[in-house]
Each structure stands twice: as structure tokens, then as C-alpha cells.
C-alpha positions as CSV (number, residue, x, y, z in Angstrom):
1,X,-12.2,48.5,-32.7
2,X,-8.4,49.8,-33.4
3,X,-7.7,46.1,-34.3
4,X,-10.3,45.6,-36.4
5,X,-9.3,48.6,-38.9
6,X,-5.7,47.2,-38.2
7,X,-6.7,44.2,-39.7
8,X,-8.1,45.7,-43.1
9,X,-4.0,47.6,-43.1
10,X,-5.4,51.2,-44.8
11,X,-3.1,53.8,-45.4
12,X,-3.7,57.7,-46.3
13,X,-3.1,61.3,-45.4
14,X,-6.6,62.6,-44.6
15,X,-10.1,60.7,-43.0
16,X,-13.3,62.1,-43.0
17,X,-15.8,60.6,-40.0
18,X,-19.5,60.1,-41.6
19,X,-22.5,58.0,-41.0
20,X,-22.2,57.6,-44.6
21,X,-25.4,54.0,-44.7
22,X,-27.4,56.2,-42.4
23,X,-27.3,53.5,-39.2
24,X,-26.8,55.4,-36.4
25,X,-22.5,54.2,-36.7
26,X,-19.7,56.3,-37.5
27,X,-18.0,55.3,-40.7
28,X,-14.4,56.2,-41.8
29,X,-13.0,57.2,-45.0
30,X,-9.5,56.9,-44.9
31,X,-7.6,58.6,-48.3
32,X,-4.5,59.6,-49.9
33,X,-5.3,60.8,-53.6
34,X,-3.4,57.8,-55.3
35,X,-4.8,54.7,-57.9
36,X,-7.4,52.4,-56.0
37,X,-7.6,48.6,-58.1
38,X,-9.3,45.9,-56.2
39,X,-8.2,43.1,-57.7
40,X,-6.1,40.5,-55.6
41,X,-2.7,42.3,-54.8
42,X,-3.6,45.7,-56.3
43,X,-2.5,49.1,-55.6
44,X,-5.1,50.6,-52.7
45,X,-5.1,54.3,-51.5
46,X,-8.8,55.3,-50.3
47,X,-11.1,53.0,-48.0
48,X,-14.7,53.5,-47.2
49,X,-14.4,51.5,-43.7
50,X,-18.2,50.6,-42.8
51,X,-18.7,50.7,-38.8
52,X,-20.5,47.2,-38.2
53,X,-21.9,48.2,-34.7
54,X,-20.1,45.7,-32.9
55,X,-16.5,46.9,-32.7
56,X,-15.8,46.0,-36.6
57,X,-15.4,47.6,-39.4
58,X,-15.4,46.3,-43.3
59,X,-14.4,47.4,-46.7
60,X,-17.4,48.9,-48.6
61,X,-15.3,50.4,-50.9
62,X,-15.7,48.6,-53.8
63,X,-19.0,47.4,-52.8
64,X,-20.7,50.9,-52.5
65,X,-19.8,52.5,-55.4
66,X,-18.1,55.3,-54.5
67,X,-15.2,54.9,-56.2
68,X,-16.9,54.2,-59.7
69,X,-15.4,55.6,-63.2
70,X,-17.3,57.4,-65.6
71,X,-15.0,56.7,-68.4
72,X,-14.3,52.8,-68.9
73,X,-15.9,51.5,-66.2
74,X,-14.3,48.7,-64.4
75,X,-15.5,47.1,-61.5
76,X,-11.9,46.2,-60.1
77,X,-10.8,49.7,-61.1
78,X,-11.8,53.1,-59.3
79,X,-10.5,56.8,-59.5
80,X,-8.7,58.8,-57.4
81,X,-9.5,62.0,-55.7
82,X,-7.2,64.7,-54.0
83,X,-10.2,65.7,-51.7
84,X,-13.5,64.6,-50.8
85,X,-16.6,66.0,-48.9
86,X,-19.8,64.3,-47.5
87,X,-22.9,66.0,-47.1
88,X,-26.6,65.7,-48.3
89,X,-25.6,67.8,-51.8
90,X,-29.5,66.9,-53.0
91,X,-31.5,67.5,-50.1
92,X,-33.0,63.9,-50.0
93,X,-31.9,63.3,-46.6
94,X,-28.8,61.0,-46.8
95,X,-24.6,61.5,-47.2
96,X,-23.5,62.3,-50.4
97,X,-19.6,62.5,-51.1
98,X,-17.9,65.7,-53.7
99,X,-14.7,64.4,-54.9
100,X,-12.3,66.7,-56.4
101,X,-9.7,65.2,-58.8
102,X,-6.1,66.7,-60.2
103,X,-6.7,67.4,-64.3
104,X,-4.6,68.8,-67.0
105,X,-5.5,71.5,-69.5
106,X,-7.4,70.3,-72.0
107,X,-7.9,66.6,-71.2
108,X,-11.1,65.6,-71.9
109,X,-10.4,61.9,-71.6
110,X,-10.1,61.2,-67.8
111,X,-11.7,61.3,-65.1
112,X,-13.0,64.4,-63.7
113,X,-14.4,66.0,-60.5
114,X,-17.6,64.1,-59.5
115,X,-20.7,64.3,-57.1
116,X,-21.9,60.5,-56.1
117,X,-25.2,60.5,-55.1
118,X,-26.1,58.4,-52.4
119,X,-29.5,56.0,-52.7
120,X,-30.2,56.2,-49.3
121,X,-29.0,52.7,-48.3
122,X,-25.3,53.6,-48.7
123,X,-25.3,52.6,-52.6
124,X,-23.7,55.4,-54.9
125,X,-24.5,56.5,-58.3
126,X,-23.0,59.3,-60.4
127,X,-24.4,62.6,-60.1
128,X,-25.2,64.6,-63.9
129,X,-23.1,64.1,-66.7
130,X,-23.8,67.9,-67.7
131,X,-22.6,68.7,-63.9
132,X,-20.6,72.3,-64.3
133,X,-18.7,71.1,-61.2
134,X,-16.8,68.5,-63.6
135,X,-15.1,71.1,-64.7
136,X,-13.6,69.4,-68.2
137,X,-10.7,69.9,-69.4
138,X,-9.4,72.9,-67.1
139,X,-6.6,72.5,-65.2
140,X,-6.8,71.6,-61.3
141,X,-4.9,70.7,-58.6
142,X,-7.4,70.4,-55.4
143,X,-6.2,69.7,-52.0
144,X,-8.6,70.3,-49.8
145,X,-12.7,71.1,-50.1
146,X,-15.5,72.3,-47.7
147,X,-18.5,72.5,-47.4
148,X,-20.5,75.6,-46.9
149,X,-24.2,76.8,-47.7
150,X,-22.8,80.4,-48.0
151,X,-26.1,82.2,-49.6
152,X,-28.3,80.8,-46.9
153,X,-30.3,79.4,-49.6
154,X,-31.2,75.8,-47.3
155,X,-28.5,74.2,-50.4
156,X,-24.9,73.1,-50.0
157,X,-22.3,74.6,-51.3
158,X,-18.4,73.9,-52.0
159,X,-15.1,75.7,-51.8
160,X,-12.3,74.5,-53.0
161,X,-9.0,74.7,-52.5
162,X,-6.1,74.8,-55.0
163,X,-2.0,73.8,-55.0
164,X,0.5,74.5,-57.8
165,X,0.8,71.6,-60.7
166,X,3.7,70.2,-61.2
167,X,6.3,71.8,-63.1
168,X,4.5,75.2,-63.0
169,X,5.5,78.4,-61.4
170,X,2.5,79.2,-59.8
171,X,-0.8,77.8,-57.6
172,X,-4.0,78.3,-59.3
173,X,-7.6,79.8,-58.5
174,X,-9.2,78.9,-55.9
175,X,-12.9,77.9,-56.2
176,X,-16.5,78.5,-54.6
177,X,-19.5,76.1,-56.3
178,X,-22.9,76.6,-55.8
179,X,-25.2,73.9,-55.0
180,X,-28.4,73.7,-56.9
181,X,-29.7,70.9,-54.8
182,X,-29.7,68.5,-57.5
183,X,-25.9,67.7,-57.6
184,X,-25.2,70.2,-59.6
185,X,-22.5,72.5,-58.7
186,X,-21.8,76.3,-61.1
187,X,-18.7,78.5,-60.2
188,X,-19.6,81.5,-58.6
189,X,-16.0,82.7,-57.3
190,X,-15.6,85.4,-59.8
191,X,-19.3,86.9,-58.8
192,X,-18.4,86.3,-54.7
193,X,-15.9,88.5,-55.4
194,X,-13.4,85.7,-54.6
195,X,-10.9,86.6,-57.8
196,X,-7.7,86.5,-56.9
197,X,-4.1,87.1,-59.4
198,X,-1.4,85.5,-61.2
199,X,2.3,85.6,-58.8
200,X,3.3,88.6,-61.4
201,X,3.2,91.4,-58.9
202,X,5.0,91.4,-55.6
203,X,3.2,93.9,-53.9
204,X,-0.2,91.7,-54.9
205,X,1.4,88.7,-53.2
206,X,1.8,90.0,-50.0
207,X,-1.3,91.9,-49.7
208,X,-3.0,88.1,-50.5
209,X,-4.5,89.3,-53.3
210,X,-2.3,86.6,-55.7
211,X,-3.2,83.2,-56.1
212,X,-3.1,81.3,-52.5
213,X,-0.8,78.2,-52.2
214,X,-3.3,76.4,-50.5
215,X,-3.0,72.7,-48.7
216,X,-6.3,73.0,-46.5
217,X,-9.8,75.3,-46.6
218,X,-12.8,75.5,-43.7
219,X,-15.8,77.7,-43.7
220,X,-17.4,79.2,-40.5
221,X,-19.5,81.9,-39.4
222,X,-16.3,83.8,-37.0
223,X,-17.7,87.4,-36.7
224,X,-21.6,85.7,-35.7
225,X,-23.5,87.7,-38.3
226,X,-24.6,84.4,-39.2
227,X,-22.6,84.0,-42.7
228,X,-19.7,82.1,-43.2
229,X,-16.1,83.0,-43.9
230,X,-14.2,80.8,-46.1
231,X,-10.5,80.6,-45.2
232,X,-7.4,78.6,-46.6
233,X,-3.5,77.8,-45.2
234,X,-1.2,78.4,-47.5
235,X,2.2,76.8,-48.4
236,X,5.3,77.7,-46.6
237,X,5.3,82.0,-46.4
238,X,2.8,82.4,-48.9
239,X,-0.4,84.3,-47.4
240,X,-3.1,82.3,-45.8
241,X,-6.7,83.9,-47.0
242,X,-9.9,84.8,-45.2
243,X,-12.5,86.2,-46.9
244,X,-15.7,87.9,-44.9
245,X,-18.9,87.3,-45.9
246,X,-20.7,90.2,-46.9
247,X,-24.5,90.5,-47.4
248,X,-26.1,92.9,-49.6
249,X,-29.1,93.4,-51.9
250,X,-27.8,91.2,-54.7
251,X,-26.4,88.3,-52.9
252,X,-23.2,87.4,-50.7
253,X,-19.8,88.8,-51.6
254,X,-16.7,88.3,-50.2
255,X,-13.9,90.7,-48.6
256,X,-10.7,89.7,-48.5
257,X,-9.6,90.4,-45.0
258,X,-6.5,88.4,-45.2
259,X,-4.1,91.2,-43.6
260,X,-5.8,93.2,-42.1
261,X,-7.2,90.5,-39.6
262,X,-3.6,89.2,-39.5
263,X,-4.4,85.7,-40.5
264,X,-1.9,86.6,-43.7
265,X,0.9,85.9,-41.5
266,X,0.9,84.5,-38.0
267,X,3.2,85.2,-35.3
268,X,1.5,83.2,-33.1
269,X,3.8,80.5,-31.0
270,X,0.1,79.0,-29.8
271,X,-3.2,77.6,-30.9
272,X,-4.8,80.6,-29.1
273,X,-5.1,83.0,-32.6
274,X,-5.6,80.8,-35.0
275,X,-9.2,81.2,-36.9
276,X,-9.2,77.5,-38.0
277,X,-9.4,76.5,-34.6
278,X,-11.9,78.6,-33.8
279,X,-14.0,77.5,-36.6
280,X,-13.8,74.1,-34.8
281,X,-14.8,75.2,-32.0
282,X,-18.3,77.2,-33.5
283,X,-18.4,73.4,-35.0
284,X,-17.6,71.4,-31.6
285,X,-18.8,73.8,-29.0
286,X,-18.9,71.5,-26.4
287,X,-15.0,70.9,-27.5
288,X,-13.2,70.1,-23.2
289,X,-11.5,73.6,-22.6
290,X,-14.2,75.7,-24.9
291,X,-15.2,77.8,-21.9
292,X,-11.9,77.1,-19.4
293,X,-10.7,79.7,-16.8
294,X,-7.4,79.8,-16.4
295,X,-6.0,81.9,-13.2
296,X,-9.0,83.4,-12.5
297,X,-10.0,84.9,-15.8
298,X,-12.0,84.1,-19.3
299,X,-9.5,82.6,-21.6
300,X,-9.9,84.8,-24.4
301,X,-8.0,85.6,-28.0
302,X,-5.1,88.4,-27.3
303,X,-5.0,90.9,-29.8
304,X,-2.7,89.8,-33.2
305,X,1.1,91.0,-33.4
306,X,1.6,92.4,-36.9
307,X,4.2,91.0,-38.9
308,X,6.4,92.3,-41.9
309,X,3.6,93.1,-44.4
310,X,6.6,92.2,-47.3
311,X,7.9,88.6,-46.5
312,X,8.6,88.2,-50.4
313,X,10.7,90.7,-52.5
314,X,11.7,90.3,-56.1
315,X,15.5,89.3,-56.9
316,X,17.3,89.7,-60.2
317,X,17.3,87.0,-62.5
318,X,21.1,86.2,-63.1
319,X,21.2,86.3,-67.6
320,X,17.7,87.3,-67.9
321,X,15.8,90.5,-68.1
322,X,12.1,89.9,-68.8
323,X,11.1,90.1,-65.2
324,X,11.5,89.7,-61.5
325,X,11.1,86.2,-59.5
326,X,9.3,85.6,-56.3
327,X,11.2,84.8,-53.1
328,X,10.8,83.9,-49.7
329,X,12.2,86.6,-47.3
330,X,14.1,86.4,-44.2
331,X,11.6,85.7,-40.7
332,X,9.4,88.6,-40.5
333,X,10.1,91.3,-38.0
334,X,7.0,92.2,-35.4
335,X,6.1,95.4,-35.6
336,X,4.3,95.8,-32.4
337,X,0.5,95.2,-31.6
338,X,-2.6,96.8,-32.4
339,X,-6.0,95.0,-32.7
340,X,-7.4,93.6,-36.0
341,X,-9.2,96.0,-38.0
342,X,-12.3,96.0,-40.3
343,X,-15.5,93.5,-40.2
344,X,-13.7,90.9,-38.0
345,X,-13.1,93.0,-34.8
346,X,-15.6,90.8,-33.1
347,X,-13.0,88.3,-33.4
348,X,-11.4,89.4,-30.2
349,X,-13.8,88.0,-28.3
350,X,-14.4,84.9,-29.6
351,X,-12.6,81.7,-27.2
352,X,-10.6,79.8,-28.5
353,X,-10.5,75.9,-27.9
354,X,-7.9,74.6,-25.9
């Protein structure tokens, strides 16, 4: 099977596994965010590798349309896309793919974010041209997206995940869509309560209420109230975020427990604290280890060492005096242990896999 993908030579940074033509056969989608031309000799960067059933697989990139512009459409030409998710995002049953794309301010002539919509034989179309998830002409840098239904409404939903464009200063907002079950997709961060700041205040920053600097998001239920969390990993020392889902009478909102369940910044030398592999193990719970004893006892997580709460500090700018800069701090010192506080307590007692 190795060989046969060998054969086809892709190339990329990320693959999603997904029965994508609905015949029993895991597919591969094998990605890296750059051009994609088909012609003879072309640049290549994302493959939708069709599982054959008998050890094989073949390129249905081109073939399926998933790939397809919306803007001069060329069939030896498709986009790009930083990130992409596969679920049913209409409810008819079969895979459809979310691709998030890179834009700049303003632009109005290139290709945007798009849902492809999948016929239910593995053909793709494009989703609504008046889809809010497009997102026209604002700025984006995506790196990562997941899929959550976070109302419990039966409809999937997407967050999404944000780095800093190039040349800027700063990482930008990241995003929660709601899922209409058409295709359509309508921001709802500001409303989850999700808003986070500009890098123009320190003490902001590390209390991970600034911007994250975010390469990679998940969503799981990890305090079994049965709502999910949404979390992201940050860049280098900037904060990773969590946020707990939080039920009321007029919808879900989010609580940014970032700190105070120490997922902000992680002292931890092992896997056996670390929320995003516990998510995969609520996701994989037959996972080999899940439930492993080890010396007699329950593997279960410790309690979290609490770092430095200030890993950035502001530094005078040498010739200028309109305001501080951002800057990475020296390691963080422990300051002891104590347990995590607030709604995720009951992560103590999850088990981590191994």
C-alpha cells in the first residue's frame, strides 16, 4: 500500500484520513497550503489519494473537484488552502471538505475560504456564493480548523485557527462558524464570548486574553458535561487557549480557562498533561494504553505545576517613545503545585493516552 502512494510521490505538511466516495476505504488527503496546476510538469502541493480497495491508491484530485476555483475557473488550475476539514456540513449523509484560505485586506479578487459540497458519489461542487464563511475581503491567515457542533444543535460547526501575516506585528482573531446545515457558515466568536485583543497590553498577553499565535486547534468535550471545549497551541511562548463551554439560557458561551487550568504554559516534560491528547483519547477510546496500569495503580493526570504567570515583559524601544514592545522572557520559573482551578477540575481525573 506504502508503495503504491510512493508511486503517485506527494508531498505536504498535514493529511487528513476520510472515506471521502463513501466505499467503505480510507482515503488520504495529503496537503501543504501551496499552488496545485495539473498540467504535465506542474507545481503540486495537495492530493486527494482515493483508496482502491486492493492495496492502491489513485489521484482524484483533479478528477473530483475539490480543488475547483470560483474565480477563472481552469480545469488544470486549482486553489490552495492553509487548512481543510471533512465532515457532512449539509446533513445529506456524505463527506464534505471546509477549506480555509490565506487573504489580504480588501482583496476581493481571489479566491476565498470555501465549503465543497459533496454529491454523494465523491464529486464536489461549490457550496453558496452568498456563504458568510467566505469571508471577502478580510484579512486571514488560517492554520489549522476543526470541527465541532458546539450548540448541540445536530449541525456542524467550525473553529478556526489564526497565525500572524507576514510582515505584521501581530496574529489575528481567531474564529468559531456556525453551521446552518446548508453550507453556510456565520461568525459567532464575538457572541461565544470568544473575543480576544490586539498584543497592546502586556498584562493581556499573558493572562491569554490577546490574540493567540495559533499553528493547530481541536474541540472536545474534557470536563464530560457533554459540550465541547475548543482549544489552540500557540507559537513559541505565546499562551495556548482553552476555552470551556458554558451553557445557559441564551445559548453556549465560552470561558476562557487558559491559566487558570494551566494549559497557558506547560511545564510538562511528558504527554501525561496535555489536554490535546486527551481530546484524542475521548476521540480514540480504545487508543492501546487508554486504561494501562502501571506499578500497580490507575495511570492518571498529576496535578499541573504552575509556571511564571509573566513569560513576556515590555522592553524600551531604543529612539522611540510611543510605546513598549513584546518580548519573550527568560524559562519560566515553577512556582510549586496546586491543582487546576475553576470548571475544569474534573480534569484530574481524566486518563491520559499513552
Amino acid at each position: 500500500m506504502l508503495a503504491a502512494v510512493h508511486s503517485i510521490y506527494p508531498q505536504g505538511a498535514r493529511m487528513n484520513v476520510v472515506d471521502y466516495d463513501s466505499d467503505g476505504w480510507a482515503d488520504l488527503l495529503v496537503h501543504g497550503g501551496g499552488v496545485n496546476q495539473f498540467q504535465a510538469g506542474g507545481s503540486r502541493d495537495t492530493w486527494l489519494l482515493r483508496n482502491t480497495g486492493n492495496g492502491n491508491f489513485e489521484d482524484a484530485t483533479q478528477s473530483s473537484g475539490l480543488l475547483q476555483r470560483r474565480l477563472k475557473p481552469s480545469p488544470q488550475q486549482g486553489v490552495s488552502a492553509a487548512a481543510f476539514c471533512a465532515g457532512d456540513l449539509d446533513n445529506d449523509g456524505d463527506v464534505d471538505f471546509f477549506l480555509a484560505r490565506s487573504m489580504a485586506a480588501g482583496a476581493t479578487d481571489t479566491e476565498s475560504n470555501e465549503v465543497l459540497l459533496n454529491d454523494g458519489k465523491g464529486q464536489f461542487v461549490l457550496g453558496p456564493a452568498d456563504n458568510p464563511a467566505r469571508a471577502m475581503g478580510e484579512v486571514a491567515v488560517p492554520t489549522s480548523a476543526a470541527l465541532v457542533d458546539f450548540d448541540r444543535d445536530g449541525i456542524l460547526d467550525v473553529w478556526v485557527v489564526h497565525n500572524m501575516p507576514g510582515g505584521a506585528q501581530q496574529p489575528l482573531q481567531d474564529r468559531l462558524l456556525r453551521g446552518d446545515g446548508s453550507g453556510r457558515f456565520t461568525d459567532v466568536t464575538k457572541a461565544a464570548g470568544l473575543a480576544t485583543v490586539p498584543w497592546t497590553n502586556v498584562k493581556a498577553l499573558n493572562n491569554a486574553k490577546g490574540h493567540s499565535w495559533a499553528w493547530a486547534a481541536t474541540a472536545c468535550d474534557l470536563n464530560n458535561d457533554g459540550y465541547d471545549e475548543l482549544l489552540n497551541a500557540s507559537y513559541g511562548r505565546v499562551p495556548n487557549h482553552l476555552w470551556r463551554a458554558e451553557p445557559g439560557a441564551n445559548g453556549v458561551v465560552y470561558i476562557n480557562e487558559s491559566v487558570d487550568s494551566s494549559y497557558a504554559y506547560d511545564a510538562g516534560v511528558d504527554w501525561s498533561d496535555n489536554l490535546s491528547a486527551q481530546c484524542h483519547c475521548k476521540d480514540v477510546p480504545t487508543e492501546r494504553g487508554v486504561h494501562q496500569r502501571i506499578g500497580g495503580f490507575e495511570l492518571r493526570v498529576r496535578c499541573w505545576r504552575r509556571l511564571e504567570r509573566q513569560p513576556l515583559r515590555t522592553v524600551p524601544l531604543q529612539g522611540r517613545t510611543h510605546g513598549p514592545r513584546l518580548q519573550q522572557g527568560t524559562e519560566p520559573r515553577p512556582r510549586g503545585v496546586r491543582a487546576a482551578q475553576g470548571g475544569l477540575r474534573t480534569l484530574l481525573s481524566l486518563e491520559p493516552c499513552l
